[in-house]
N, C-alpha and C positions, 0 to 999 in steps of 0.2 A: 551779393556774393555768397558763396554757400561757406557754410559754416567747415572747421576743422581742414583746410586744402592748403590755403596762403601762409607762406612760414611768416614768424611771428616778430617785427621791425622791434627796434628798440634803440634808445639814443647810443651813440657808437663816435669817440673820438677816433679822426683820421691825422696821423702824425707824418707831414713830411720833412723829412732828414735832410734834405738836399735845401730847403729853404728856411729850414728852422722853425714852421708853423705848422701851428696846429686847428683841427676844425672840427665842431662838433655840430653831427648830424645825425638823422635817423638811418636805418640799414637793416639787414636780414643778415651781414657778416656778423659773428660774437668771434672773439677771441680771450686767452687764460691772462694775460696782461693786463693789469689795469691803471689806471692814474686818475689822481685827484685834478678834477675838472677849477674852472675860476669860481664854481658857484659852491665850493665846495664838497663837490657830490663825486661819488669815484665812478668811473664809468670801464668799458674796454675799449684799448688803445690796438689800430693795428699803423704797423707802419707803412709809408709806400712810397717810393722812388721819386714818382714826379704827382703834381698835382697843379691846380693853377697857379699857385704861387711858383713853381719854379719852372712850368714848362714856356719853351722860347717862344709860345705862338701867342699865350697870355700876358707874358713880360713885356713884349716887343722887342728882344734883343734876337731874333731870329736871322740866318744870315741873307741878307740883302744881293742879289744878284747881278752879274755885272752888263748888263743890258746894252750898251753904249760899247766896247767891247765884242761884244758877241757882234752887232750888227756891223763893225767893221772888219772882221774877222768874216761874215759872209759875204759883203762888200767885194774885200781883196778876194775870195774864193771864186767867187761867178762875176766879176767888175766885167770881162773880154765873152761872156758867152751872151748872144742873141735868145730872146726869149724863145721860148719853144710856142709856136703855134697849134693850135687846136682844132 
């Protein structure tokens, strides 16, 4: 890697609000906010909306679709029409 080009990572707490957790990792983000980490070390905090803790595809609370439904719903739609030949 050449020297003086790559901004410069450093450990960075990510706080999400929506889930009440927080995570500490490395990052090229700095922010003027900081907080005292568990290890007692103060580090910067940035906030952010969703993360894996509260997003629905990580949870598994994501909404479930009505399949079963839909197919009878095409069913009743095309039940009297003859296939179309090719």
């Amino acid at each position: 890697m050449k020297p003086r080009i790559h901004p410069v990572s450093r450990p960075v707490v990510f706080r999400d609000r929506a889930a009440g957790v927080a995570f500490l990792t490395r990052s090229t983000a700095d922010a003027d906010e900081r907080v005292t980490w568990e290890d007692g070390r103060s580090y910067p905090v940035i906030d952010v909306e969703t993360s894996s803790a509260s997003h629905p595809f990580y949870t598994g609370t994501k909404q479930v679709l009505d399949t079963a439904g839909r197919i009878e719903q095409f069913n009743r739609r095309y039940a009297g029409q003859a296939p179309a030949v090719g």
